[in-house]
C-alpha positions as CSV (number, residue, x, y, z in Angstrom):
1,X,34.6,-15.9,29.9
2,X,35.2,-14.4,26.3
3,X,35.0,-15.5,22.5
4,X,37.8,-14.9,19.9
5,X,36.3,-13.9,16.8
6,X,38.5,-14.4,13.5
7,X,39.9,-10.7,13.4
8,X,41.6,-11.3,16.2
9,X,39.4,-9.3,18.7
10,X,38.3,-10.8,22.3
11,X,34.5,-10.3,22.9
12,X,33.2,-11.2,26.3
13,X,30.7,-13.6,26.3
14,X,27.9,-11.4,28.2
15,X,28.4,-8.4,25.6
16,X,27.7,-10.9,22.5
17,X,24.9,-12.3,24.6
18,X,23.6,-8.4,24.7
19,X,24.9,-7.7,21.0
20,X,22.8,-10.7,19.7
21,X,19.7,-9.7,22.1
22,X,19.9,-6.0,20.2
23,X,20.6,-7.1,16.8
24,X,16.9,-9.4,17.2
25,X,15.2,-6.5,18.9
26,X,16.1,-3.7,16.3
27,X,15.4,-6.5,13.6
28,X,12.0,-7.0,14.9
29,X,11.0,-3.6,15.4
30,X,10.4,-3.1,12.1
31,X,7.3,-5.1,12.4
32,X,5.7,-2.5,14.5
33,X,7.9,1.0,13.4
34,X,7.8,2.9,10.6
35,X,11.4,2.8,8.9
36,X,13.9,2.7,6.2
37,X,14.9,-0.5,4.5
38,X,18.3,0.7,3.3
39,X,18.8,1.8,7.4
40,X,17.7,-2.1,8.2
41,X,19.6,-3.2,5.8
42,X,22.9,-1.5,6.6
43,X,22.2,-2.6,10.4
44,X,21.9,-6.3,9.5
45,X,25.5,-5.9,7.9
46,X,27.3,-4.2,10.8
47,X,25.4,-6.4,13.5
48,X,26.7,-9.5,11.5
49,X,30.3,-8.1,11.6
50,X,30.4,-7.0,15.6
51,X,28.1,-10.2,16.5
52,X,30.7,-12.6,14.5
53,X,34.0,-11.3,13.6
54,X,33.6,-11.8,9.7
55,X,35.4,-9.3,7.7
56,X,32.8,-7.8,6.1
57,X,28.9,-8.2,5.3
58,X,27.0,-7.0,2.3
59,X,23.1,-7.4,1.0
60,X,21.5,-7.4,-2.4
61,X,17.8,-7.2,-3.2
62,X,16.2,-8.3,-6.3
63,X,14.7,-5.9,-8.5
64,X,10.8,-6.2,-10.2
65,X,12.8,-8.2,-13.1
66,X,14.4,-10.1,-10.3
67,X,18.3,-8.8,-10.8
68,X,20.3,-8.6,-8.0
69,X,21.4,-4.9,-7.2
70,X,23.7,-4.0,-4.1
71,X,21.3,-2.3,-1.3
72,X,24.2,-2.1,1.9
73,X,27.6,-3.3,3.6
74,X,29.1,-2.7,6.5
75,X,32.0,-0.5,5.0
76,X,32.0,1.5,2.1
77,X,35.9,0.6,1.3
78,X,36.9,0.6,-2.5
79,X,37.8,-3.6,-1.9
80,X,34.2,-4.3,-0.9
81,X,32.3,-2.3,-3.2
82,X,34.3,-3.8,-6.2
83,X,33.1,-6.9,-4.7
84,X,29.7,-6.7,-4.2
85,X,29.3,-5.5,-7.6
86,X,30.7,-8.4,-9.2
87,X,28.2,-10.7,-6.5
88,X,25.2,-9.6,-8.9
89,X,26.5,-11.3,-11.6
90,X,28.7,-14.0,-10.9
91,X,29.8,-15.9,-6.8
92,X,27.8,-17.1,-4.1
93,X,24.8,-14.9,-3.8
94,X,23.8,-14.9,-7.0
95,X,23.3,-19.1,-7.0
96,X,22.3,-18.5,-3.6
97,X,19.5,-16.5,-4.9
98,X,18.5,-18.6,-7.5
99,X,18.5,-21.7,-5.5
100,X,16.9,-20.2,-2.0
101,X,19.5,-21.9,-0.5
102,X,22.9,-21.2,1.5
103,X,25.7,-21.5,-0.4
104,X,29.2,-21.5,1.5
105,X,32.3,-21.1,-0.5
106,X,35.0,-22.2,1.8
107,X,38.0,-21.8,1.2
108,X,36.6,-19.4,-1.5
109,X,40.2,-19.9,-3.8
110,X,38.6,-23.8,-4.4
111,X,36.0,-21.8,-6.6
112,X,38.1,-19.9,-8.9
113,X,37.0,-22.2,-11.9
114,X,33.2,-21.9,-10.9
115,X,33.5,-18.0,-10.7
116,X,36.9,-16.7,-11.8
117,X,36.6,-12.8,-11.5
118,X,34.2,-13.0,-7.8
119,X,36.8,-15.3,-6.4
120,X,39.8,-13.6,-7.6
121,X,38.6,-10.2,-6.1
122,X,37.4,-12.1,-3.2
123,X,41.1,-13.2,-2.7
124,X,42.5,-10.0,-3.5
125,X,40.5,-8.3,-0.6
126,X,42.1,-10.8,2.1
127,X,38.8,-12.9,2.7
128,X,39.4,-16.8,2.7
129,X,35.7,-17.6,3.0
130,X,32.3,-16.4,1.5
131,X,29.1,-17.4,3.2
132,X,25.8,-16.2,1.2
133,X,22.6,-16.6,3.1
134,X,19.1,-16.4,1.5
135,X,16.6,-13.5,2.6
136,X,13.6,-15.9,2.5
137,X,10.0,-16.9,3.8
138,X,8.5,-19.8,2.8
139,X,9.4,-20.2,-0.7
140,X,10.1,-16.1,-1.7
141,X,13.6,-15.2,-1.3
142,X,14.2,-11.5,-2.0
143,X,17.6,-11.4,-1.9
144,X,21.0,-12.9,0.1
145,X,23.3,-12.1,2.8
146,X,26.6,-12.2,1.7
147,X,29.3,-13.3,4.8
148,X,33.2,-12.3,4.2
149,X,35.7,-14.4,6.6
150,X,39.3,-13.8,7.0
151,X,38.7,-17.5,8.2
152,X,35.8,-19.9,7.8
153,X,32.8,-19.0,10.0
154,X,31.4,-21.1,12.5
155,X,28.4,-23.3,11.5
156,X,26.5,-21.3,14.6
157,X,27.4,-18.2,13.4
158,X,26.6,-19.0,10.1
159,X,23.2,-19.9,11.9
160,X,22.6,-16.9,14.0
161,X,22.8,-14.8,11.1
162,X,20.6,-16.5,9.3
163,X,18.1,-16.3,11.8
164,X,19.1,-12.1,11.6
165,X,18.3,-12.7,7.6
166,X,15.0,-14.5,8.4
167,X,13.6,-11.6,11.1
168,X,14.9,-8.9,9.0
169,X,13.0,-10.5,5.1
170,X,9.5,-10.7,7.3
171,X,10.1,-6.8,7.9
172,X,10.8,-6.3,4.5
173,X,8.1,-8.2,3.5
174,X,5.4,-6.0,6.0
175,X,6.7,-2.9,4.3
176,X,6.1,-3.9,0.6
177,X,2.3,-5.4,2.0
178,X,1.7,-2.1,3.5
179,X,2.8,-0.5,0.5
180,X,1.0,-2.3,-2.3
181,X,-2.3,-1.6,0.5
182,X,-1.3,2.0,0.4
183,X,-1.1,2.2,-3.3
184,X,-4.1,-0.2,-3.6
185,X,-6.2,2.4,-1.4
186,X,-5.1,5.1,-2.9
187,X,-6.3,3.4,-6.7
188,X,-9.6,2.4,-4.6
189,X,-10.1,5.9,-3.7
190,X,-9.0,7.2,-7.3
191,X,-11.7,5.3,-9.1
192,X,-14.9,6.1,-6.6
193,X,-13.7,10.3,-6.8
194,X,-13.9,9.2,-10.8
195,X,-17.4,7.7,-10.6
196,X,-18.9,10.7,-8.3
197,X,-17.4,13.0,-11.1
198,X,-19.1,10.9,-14.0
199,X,-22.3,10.9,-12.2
200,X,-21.8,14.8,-12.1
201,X,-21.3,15.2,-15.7
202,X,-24.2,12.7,-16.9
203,X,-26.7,14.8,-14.5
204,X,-25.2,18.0,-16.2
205,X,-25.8,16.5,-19.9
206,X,-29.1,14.9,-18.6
207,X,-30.5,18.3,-17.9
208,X,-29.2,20.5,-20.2
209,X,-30.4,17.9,-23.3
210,X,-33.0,16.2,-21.7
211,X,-31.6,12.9,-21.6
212,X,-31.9,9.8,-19.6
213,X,-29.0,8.9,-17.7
214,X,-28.2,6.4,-19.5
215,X,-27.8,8.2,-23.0
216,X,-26.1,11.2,-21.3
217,X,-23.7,8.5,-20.3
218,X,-23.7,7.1,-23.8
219,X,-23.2,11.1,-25.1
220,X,-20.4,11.5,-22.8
221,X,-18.3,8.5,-23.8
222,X,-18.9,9.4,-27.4
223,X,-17.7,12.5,-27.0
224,X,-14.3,11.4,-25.1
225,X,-13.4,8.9,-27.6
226,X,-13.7,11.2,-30.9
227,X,-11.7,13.9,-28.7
228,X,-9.1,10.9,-27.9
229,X,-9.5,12.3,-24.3
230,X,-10.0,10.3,-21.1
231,X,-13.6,9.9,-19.8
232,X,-12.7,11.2,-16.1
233,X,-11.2,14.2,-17.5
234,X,-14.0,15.1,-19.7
235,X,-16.4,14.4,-16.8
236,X,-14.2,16.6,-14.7
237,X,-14.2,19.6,-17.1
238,X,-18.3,19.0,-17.5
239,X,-18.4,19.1,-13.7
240,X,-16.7,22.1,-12.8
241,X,-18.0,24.1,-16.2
242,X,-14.9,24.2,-17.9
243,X,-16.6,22.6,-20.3
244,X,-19.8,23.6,-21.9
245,X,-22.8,21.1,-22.3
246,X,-23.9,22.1,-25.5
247,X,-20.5,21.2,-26.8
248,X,-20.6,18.1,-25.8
249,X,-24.2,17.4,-27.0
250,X,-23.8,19.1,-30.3
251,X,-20.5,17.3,-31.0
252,X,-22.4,14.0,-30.8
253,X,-25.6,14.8,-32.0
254,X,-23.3,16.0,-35.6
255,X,-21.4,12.9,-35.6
256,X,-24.6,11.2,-35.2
C-alpha cells in the first residue's frame, strides 16, 4: 500500500510509518544527548518535507526582545530564503507567534490584502498553502513552524508535525534550563572564590594594622571606592601581594 504526497512522489506506507518512528526518536533524543539546536532545528525541517510532501519547511526563534529571526529550512534556495525573511515581519508565523496558535493560510493568494509582500513571494515561489505551527509548552511559545504546500496539507499532517514541533520545543527548552543552571553555577561559584579572597585580604589588613575584622573590612571597602576599583579585585591584589597593606591602610587612615 502507498501514500501520494503533493509533489507528486509515491511513499510506501511502511517507509512513512519508519520515517515518522525516526523523525520522534531523533526529536526526543535531545532530551537525553548533548546537541546542537540549529542541527535539530534543520532536522525538524527536512523530516517535515520527506514525512509529508510539503514543498518546503522553515523555523524561526524569538530573540531575548522576542523578534522573530530565521534559525533553519530544509533548502537553502534563493526562493525560500527571500521568504523566510519576509516571515519575521509580516505572514503566518509571525501572528502565529503572537497568538500561540496555528494559523493556516490556505489558499495563501486569499491573504494578499492581510500580508501583501509574504503572500506575493509566497506565490511567486509556487506554494499555494502556508501552514505555520507554534513551537510551544504550556503557554511559552518560542517560535513557529512554518509549512510550504504546492497544495493544501492534510489536517493529519498538519497534526503530525505539530506533534514534531511539540517534542522538538521541550528539547529546546531542556537546553536553555541546563544553560541558565550552567551559567547560574558558574555565578554561584564566582561569588564564593570572591568571598574566600575577601576573607584573605581582611586577615591580611587585620594583621598588618591590627584591626578587627570587621574594620579591616570597613578599610578595605574604603579604599576600593576612593580608587573607583572593584572590591574583589582589590582583595585579590591584597591576597596575592600585589598590593601592599600599608597602602591600603595609609590611604584610609589620610582620608580619614
Amino acid at each position: 500500500m502507498s501514500t501520494k504526497g503533493e509533489m507528486g512522489e509515491v511513499a510506501d506506507v511502511g517507509d512513512r510509518e519508519r520515517l515518522m518512528i525516526n523523525a520522534f526518536v531523533s526529536m526526543a533524543d535531545t532530551l537525553v544527548d548533548e546537541y546542537d539546536v540549529t542541527e535539530l532545528l534543520h532536522t525538524l525541517a527536512q523530516r517535515c518535507v520527506e514525512l509529508l510532501g510539503v514543498g518546503a519547511a522553515g523555523l524561526t526563534l524569538a530573540d531575548e526582545r522576542g523578534n522573530l529571526e530565521v534559525r533553519a529550512s530544509s533548502t537553502e534556495q534563493d526562493a525560500l530564503r527571500e521568504l523566510l525573511k519576509l516571515g519575521v515581519d509580516e505572514g503566518p508565523g509571525v501572528d502565529c507567534f503572537r497568538s500561540g496558535v496555528a494559523v493556516h493560510a490556505v489558499p495563501i493568494g486569499a491573504y494578499t490584502p492581510r500580508w501583501p509582500r509574504f503572500a506575493a513571494a509566497a506565490q511567486r515561489a509556487g506554494f499555494a498553502s502556508v501552514h505555520a505551527l507554534p513551537l510551544r509548552l504550556r503557554g511559552l511559545t518560542i517560535g513557529t513552524l512554518k509549512l510550504f504546500g504546492r497544495a493544501n496539507v492534510p489536517a493529519e499532517d498538519v497534526e503530525l508535525a505539530q506533534g514534531l514541533a511539540d517534542t522538538a520545543t521541550i528539547g529546546i527548552l531542556q537546553e536553555r534550563a541546563i544553560r541558565r543552571g550552567e551559567v547560574l553555577s558558574g555565578q554561584l561559584q564566582s561569588a564564593l572564590n570572591s568571598r574566600v579572597v575577601i576573607e584573605q585580604a581582611k586577615g591580611v589588613l587585620s594583621v598588618s594594622g591590627r584591626l578587627s575584622m570587621a574594620d579591616a573590612f570597613t578599610a578595605l571597602r574604603r579604599y576600593s571606592r576612593s580608587n573607583n576599583a572593584r572590591l574583589s579585585e582589590v582583595a585579590r591584589s591584597l591576597a596575592e601581594r600585589e598590593l601592599d597593606p600599608a597602602v591600603v591602610l595609609t590611604r584610609v587612615f589620610r582620608d580619614n
